[in-house]
N, C-alpha and C positions, 0 to 999 in steps of 0.2 A: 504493500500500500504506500500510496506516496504520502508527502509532508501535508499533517493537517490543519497548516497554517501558512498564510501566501501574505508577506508584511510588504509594502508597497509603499517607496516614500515617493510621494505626488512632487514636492520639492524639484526633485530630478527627471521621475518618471510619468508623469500627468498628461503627456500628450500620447505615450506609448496607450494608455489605458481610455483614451474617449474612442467610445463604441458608438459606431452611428446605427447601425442596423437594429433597434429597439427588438421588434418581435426574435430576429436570435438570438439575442442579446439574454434577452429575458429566459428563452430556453434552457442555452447553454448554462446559466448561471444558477437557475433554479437546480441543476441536480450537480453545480460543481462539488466535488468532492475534499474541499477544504474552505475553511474560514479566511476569510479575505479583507483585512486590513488594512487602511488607506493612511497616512502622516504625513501633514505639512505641517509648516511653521503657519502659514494663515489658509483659511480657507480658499482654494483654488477650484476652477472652473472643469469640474469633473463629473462623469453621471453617477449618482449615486445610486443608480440602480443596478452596477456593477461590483460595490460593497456592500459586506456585513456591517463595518464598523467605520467610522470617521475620526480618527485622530486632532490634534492640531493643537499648538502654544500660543492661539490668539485666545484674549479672554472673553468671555460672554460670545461666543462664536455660535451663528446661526442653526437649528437643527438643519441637518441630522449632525451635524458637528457637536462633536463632546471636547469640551477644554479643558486641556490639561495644563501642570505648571512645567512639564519635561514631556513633549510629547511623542517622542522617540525611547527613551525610558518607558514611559507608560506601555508606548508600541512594544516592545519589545518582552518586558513583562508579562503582558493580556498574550505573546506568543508561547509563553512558557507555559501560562495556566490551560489554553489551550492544547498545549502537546502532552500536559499530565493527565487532562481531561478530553481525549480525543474523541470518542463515542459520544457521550454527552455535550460538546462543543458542536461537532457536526450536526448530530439531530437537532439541536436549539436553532441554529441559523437556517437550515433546512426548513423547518416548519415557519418558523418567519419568515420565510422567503417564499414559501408557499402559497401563507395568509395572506399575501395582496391579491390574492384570487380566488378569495372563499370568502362567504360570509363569514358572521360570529356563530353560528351553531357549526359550521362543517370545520370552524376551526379550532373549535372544541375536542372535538371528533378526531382532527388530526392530533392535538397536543395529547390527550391524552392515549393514543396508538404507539406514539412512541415515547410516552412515559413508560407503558408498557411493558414496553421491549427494553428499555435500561435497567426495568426491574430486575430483568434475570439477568443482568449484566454481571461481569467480574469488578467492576469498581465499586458497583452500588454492593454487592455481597460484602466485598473486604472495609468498605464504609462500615456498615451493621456489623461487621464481626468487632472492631475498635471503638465505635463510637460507646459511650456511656451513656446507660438506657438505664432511664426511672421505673418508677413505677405507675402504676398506671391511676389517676384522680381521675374520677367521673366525678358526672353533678346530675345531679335527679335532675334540675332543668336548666339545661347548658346556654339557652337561648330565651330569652325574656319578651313576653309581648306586652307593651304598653298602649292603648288606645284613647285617644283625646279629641270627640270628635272625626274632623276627616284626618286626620295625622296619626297615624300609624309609628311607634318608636320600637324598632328589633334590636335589643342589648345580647351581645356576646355575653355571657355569664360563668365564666370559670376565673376569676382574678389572681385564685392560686397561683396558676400555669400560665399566667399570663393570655385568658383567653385561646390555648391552641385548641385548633380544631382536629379534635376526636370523630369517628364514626357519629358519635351521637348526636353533636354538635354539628356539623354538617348536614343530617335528615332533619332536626330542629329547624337548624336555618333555613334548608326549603320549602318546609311546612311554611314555615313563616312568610317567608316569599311569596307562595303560594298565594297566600291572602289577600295581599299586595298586590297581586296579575291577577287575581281573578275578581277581586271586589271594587267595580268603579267609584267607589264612595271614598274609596282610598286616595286622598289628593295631595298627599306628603309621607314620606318616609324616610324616617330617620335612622340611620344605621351604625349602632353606638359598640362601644367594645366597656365593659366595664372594669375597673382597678386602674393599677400602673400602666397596663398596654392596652391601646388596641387590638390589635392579635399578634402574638408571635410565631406563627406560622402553624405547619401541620403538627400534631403531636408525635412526637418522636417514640414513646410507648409504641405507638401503633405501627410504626415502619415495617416494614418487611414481615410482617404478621402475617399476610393476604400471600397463599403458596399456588396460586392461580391468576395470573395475570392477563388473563382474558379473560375470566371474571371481571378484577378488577376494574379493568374496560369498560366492561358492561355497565356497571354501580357508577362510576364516576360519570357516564353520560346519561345514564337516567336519573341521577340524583346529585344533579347540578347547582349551587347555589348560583354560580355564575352565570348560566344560562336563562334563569332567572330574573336577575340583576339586568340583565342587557334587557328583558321584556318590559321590565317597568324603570327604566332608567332613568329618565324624563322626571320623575316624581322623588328620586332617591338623592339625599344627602349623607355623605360617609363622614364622619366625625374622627378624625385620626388621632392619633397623643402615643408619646412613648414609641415601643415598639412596634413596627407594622413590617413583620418579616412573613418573606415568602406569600404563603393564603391571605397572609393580611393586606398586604399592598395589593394583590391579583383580584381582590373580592373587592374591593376599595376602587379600582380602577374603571369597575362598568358604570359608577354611580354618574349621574349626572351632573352631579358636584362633591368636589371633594375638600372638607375642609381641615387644616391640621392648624393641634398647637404646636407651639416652636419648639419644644423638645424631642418633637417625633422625627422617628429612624427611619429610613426606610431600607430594607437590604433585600434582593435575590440569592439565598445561597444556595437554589439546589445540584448546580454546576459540575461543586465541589465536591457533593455527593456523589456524583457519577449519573447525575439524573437530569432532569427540564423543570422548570415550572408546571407544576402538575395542575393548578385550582383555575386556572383561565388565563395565565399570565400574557404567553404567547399571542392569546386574543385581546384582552384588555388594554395594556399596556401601549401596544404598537397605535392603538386609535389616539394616544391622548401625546404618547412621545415618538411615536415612530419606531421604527423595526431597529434602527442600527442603536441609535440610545439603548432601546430595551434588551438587544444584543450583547451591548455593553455594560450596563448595569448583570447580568445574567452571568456573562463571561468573567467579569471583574470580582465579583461579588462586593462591591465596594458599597459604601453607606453612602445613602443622601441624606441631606437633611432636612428640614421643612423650607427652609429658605431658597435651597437649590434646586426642590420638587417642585416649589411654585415657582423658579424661573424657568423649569424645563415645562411647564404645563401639567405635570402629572398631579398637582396641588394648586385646587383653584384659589382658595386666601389661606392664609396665617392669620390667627386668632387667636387671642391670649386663651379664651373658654370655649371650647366645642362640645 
């Protein structure tokens, strides 16, 4: 197999790489077999429909440009984390690069086919055999419904765990959704995470629990909270604070508006794991930041903050109280 990562400084080589022929263009690239990384010192006249990811040392640089303060460094790094993570780096870019031609339900459908298939991966295995696993906190009702009138308020409820979402938390919340898509009286929805976080992602108890991955398939597209979220978007506000890792940021992402306090985090680590964004990311994400950002956030695993979320768009205000 060849090198699953193609680092590309525009600097030097930006005219080798302008592709005029769009429809092959788009072919070729949708099944190229490696992560393709672009690095200038400022943003140059490239199609970015030929990269994964956009590098660059100018500051506050236009999407899909991500700024860095060393952007050759950074480039060069994101190529390491990608060669420790090759399986999982290719699938993540691959389905994003798919999604510019699928809805939000078919791209659901795609991300989690090949979450899937990473489960029975050797990385994701030797993940779970190292990582340190809890034990397992359930909550008789992991998901809270509040009703005021036409406003609907859905609280994450485990503040122990920082809000992660469990098996049961997950049917919870689509019940809850549920209500939401299917009751026109519903003309606000607020969607809260209770405690220190908003949600800290999937519960880690539960990882590699599920010895059927075509099952899992199955469960995670019939009992979607994201898929949900995208049907009543229009009416949803996500309330962010703390931490909003992994499910948290991905379930956060379909709202129609997103509001965070200044101490929220936001991180993609499932990369690292040897896995994708499993809760909607790949879908989500790309509508409010774009594929190569959400590429990059993914591949990086790097923290944003609320200030940088609402410069990238992924966070509509900052507000002291959510």
């Amino acid at each position: 197999m060849g090198t699953p990562c193609e680092l590309v400084d525009l600097d030097l080589d930006h005219a080798r790489y302008r592709v005029h022929d769009r429809s092959a263009r788009d072919t070729l690239f949708d099944a190229r077999p490696s992560v393709v990384i672009g690095c200038a010192a400022r943003p140059v006249d490239v199609s970015a429909d030929a990269y994964d990811v956009l590098l660059t040392g100018s500051p506050d640089a236009p999407r899909p440009w991500v700024s860095c303060a060393d952007h050759r460094k950074t480039a060069s790094r994101l190529c390491e984390l990608v060669e420790a993570r090759a399986d999982a780096a290719l699938a993540l870019v691959q389905v994003l690069r798919l999604g510019r031609h699928l809805s939000v339900p078919e791209r659901l459908v795609a991300e989690s086919l090949a979450y899937s298939v990473l489960q029975g991966g050797a990385v994701f295995r030797q993940w779970l055999a190292t990582a340190p696993r809890g034990t397992a906190r359930p909550a008789a009702r992991p998901v809270r419904l509040d009703r005021d009138g036409d406003r609907l308020t859905v609280t994450l409820d485990r503040p122990w765990v920082r809000n992660a979402v469990d098996a049961a938390t997950r049917d919870a919340l689509c019940e809850a959704l549920a209500v939401a898509d299917a009751d026109p009286s519903v003309s606000w929805v607020d969607l809260r995470g209770n405690g220190p976080a908003f949600c800290s992602g999937g519960d880690l108890t539960e990882f590699g629990t599920s010895r059927d991955p075509a099952r899992a398939h199955r469960i995670r597209v019939e009992r979607s909270p994201a898929a949900l979220l995208a049907r009543c978007a229009d009416r949803v506000t996500a309330h962010l604070h703390g931490a909003c890792v992994g499910a948290g940021i991905e379930l956060a992402s379909f709202a129609g508006r997103v509001v965070a306090a200044p101490d929220t985090r936001i991180q993609l680590p499932e990369v690292a794991m040897g896995l994708i964004p499993g809760a909607g990311g790949t879908a989500g994400l790309p509508r409010r930041i774009g594929r190569h950002r959400t590429a990059y956030l993914a591949l990086s695993g790097t923290v944003l903050t609320a200030r940088e979320a609402r410069a990238w768009g992924l966070v509509d205000e900052v507000i002291s109280r959510v």
